[in-house]
Structure formats: C-alpha cells, structure tokens
N, C-alpha and C positions, 0 to 999 in steps of 0.2 A: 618699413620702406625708408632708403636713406633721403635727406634733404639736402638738395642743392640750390646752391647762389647762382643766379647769373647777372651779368651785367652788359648793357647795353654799351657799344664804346659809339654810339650815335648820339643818342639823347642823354648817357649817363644815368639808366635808371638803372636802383638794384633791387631785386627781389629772390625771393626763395620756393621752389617747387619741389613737391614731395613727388618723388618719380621710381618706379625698379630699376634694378639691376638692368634689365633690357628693354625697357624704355630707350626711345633712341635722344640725344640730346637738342635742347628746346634751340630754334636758329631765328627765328622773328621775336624783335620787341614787340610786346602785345602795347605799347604805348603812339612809338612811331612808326611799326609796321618795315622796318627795314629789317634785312639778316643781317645786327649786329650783334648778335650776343653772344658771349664767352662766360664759361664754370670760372668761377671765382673759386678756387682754393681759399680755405678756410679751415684753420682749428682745429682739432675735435674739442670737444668738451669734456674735460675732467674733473669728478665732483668727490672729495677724502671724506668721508663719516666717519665720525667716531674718534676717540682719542689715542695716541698710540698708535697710530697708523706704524707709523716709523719703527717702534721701540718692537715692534709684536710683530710686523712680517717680513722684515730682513734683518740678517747678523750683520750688525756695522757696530762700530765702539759708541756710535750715540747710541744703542739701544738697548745697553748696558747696565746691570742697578746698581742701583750705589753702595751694595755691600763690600765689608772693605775687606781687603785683599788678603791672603795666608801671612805674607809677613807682616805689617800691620797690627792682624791679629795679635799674634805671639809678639813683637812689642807692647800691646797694649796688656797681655797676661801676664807679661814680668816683668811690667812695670806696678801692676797692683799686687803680685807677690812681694815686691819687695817693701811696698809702705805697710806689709801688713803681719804682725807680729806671728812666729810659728804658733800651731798648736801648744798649747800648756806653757808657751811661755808670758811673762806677766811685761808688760811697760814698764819702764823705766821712771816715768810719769807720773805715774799712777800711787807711788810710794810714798 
C-alpha cells in the first residue's frame, strides 16, 4: 500500500497514512478536527546498490573501459618493433 503525506493548512501538522488505491482521501485534521488537509506531493525514493550501476546498465562513454583503442595499439607495436633488434641480427653494442 502506497503512503501518503498530508498536511493540515489550519494547524500545520504533517503526517503520513498508509491508505489503497481506493481509499478515499483523509479531509479532517485528527489534531484540530477541522477539514483542512491536503496530499502533500513528495519524492519517491530511489535507493543505487552495488557498484557500477552506471558503467553496466546503459551505453554512455562513462561506461566505457579503459582498454585502449585500435590506433594506439598499433602505435604502441611499432614503436617496440622498432627499439627492438631483427631476428638473427646482433647489437651493435654488444661488440
């Protein structure tokens, strides 16, 4: 059953009643006993568990990993082919 706020605009009390769907809505303060009460609009309540919310159930660019990208790669592969001597060849260094 949903919960509802009401508020008195007589006395200014606020409180909350757990009422159905067809429940008809509360019209006397149970305080001052006049029909001043009005639903207070309120909220809902949203509660995130767990980590990753973001990254793991929508596609956006934060939810991205940090592997790096095709060209990157192939930068980073010839640039260690080239510090690194061919097969069967000897350093120059090394002599």
């Amino acid at each position: 059953m949903p919960v509802y706020t009401y508020r008195c605009e007589a006395c200014g009390i606020q409180f909350e009643r757990h009422q159905s769907f067809t429940d008809t809505p509360l019209k006397t303060c149970p305080e001052c006993r006049k029909k001043a009460l009005k639903k207070v609009i309120t909220p809902t309540k949203i509660i995130f568990k767990g980590s990753g919310f973001y990254a793991t159930d929508h596609k956006s660019p934060s939810g991205e990993s940090t592997k790096p990208k095709k060209s990157e790669k192939k930068e980073k592969e010839s640039a260690s082919t080239e510090s690194k001597p061919a097969p069967g060849e000897t350093s120059k260094s090394s002599e």
